[in-house]
N, C-alpha and C positions, 0 to 999 in steps of 0.2 A: 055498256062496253065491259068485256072482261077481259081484263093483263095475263098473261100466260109465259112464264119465260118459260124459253128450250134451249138446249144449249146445240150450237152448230159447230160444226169444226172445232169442237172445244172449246167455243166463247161462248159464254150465256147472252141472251135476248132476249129483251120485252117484247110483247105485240099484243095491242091491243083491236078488240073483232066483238063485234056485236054478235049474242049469243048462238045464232041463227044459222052462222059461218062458222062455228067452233061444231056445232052440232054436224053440219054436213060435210065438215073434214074431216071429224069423227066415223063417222058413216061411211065415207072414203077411205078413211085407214081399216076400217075394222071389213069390209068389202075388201081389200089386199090380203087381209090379216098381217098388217102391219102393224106399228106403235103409232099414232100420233106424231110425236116427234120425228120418228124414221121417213113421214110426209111430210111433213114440213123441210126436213132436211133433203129430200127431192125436189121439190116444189123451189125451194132455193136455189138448189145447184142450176137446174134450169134455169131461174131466172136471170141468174150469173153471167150467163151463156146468151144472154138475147142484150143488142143493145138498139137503143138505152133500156138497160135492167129497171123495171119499177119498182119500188120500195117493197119490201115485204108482205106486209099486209096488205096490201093493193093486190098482189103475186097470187095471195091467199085468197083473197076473196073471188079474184077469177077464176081460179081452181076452184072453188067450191060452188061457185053459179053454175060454172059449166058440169061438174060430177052431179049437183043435183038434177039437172038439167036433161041429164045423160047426154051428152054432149060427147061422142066419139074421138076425139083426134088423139093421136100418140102418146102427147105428153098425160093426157089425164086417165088414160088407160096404166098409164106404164107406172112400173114399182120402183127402188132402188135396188133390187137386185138383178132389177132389167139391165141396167144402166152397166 
């Protein structure tokens, strides 16, 4: 497992993701040409917005099954400047 804080709305956060999920969110932000954190900080706001919201890392690692996946639907196409 690797701890990664990023700060969200201007709070900082831990999350921890086995290395595997870090790589293919990587891969996902740099596919954007995003920052990391700038996905993670989408990847939240949506979750935000669905209820019941899952916990972060939980959020993350379905984000990153389905981008590796290639897995089409809106939210895992879409950027933060989509939004």
């Amino acid at each position: 497992m690797i701890k990664k804080s990023i700060s969200l709305d201007g709070h900082r956060t831990s999350v921890r993701l086995e290395g595997e999920f870090w790589a293919a969110l990587e891969r996902a932000a740099a596919d954007r040409r995003i920052s990391l954190p700038a996905l993670v900080q989408s990847i939240d706001r949506e979750r935000l917005r669905t209820a019941p919201a899952p916990n972060l890392a939980s959020a993350l690692r379905v984000f990153a099954l389905a981008a590796a996946s290639g897995a089409g639907d809106e939210r895992e196409r879409g950027t933060p400047e989509d939004e």
